[in-house]
N, C-alpha and C positions, 0 to 999 in steps of 0.2 A: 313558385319555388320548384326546384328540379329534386327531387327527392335521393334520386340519386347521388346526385352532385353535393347536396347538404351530406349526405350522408356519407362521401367520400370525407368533406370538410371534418366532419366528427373523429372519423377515424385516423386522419392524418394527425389533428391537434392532440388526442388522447395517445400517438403512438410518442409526440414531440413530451408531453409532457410527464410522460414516463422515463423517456430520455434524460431530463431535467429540465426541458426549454423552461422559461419561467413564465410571466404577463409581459418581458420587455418586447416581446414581438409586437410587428405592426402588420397588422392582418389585410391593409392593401397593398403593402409592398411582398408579403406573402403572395397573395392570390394575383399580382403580377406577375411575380416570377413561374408562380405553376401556370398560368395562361399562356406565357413566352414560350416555358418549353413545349407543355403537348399542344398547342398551335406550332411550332416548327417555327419559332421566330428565334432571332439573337436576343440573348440574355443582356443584363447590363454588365454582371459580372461571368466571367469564366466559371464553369464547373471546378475547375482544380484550386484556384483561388475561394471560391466560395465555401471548400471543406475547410481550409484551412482557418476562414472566417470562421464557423462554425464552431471548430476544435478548439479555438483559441474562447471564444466566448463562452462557452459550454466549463472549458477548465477555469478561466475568470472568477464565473458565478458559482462556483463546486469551492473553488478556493476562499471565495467571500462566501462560502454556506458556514466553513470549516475555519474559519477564523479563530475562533474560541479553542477549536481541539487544538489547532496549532501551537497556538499562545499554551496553554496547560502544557503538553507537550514539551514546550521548551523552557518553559518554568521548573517544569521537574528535574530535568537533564540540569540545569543551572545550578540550582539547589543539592541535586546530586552529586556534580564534577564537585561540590566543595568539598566531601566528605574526603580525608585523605588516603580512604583504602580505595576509593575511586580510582580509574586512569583513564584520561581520556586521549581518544585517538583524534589524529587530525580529520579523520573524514566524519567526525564528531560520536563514533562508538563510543561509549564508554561500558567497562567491566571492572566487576570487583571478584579478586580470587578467592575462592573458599575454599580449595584444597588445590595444591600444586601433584603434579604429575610428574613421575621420569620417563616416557615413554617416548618416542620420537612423535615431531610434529606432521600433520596431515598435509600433502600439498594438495594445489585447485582441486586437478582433476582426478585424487581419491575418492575413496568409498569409505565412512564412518562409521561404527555405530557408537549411538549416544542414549543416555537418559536425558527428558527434560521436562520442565515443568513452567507452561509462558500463559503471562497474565499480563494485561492491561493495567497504566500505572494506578488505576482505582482499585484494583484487588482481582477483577474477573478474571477466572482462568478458561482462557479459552482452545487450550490446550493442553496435553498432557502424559508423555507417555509413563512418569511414574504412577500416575492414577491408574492410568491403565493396567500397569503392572509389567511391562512388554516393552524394551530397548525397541527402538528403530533403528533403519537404517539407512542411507540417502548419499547419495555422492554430494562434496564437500561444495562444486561449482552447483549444484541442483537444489539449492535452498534461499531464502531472502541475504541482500550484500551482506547485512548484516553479521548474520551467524558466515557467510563465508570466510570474512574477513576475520573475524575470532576465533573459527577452529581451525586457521593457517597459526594461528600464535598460542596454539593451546598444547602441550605435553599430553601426550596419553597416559589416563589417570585424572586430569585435572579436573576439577568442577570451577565455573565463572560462573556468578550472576552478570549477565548481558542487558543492558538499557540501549534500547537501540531506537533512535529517531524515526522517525514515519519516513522519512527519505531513502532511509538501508534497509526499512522494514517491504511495507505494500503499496509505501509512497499516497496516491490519490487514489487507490483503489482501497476496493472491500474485500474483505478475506472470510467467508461463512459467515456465522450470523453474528458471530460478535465482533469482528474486527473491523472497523471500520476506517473509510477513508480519511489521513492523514494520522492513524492510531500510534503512536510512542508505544512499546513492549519494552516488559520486562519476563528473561528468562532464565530458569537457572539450566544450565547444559553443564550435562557432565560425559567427558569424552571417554567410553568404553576403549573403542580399539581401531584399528585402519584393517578394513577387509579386502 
């Protein structure tokens, strides 16, 4: 054994499974392809073609991890578009108003300040600027589709609670420690004023 050489092995497989590679690798078509390159031989597949293999299998198995959130996710949204102070939008947003506003509406590329207060449809609030006690403030295109796409249709003055699908949310990714990939939010925003 080349101690070295194991010990690159180690390190390669612990950086892969950190990544999320899972056990479907096959560890001689692996240590083929790294023999090809740093021997200076042709691959079987193209470098540019082989990211794209990766990318695609890598979101596959992230997407089969996340099955279950999904399914809740849109069981919620289901169950919720029935209630009839609901509304649901076609890129599948749905909000319910809690207080209407006369203010003029915000476009994209404004600057807003809001209260809000966003929780997971389990209860976790993983955010929060009324806890905080302290408005924020954030240009209207500089936020998840989600909230952009509702504070173009929100009156200043207005408070929505916002249910927004893991797709308008952070999609496949994670957002701090609680949000995680493919997470449904629910939030309630209340539109202060256009800065």
């Amino acid at each position: 054994m080349n101690k070295f050489s194991y010990s690159l092995g180690i390190i390669i497989a612990q950086n892969l499974k950190q990544q999320g590679v899972d056990g479907d690798v096959v560890a001689a078509d692996l240590a083929d392809a790294v023999a090809a390159v740093l021997g200076g031989q042709p691959t079987k597949i193209n470098p540019s073609e082989a990211q794209q293999v990766v990318q695609q299998e890598l979101r596959a198995q992230a997407a089969a991890k996340y099955e279950s959130v999904v399914a809740e996710g849109q069981q919620f949204l289901a169950k919720n578009g029935q209630r009839p102070e609901v509304v649901t939008l076609p890129s599948g947003l749905q909000y319910e108003i809690l207080k209407t506003g006369e203010g003029p509406r915000p476009q994209f590329k404004d600057k807003v300040t809001t209260h809000y207060h966003g929780t997971l449809i389990d209860g976790r609030v993983f955010d929060s600027s009324v806890e905080r006690g302290t408005p924020t403030s954030f240009p209207v295109n500089g936020v998840i589709p989600g909230w952009t796409e509702a504070l173009q249709l929100m009156p200043v003055g207005s408070k929505w609670k916002l249910f927004v699908p893991y797709n308008l949310a952070y999609g496949e990714r994670s957002a701090g420690d609680l949000i995680g990939p493919y997470s449904t939010q629910v939030v309630d925003v209340e539109l202060l004023s256009i800065i």
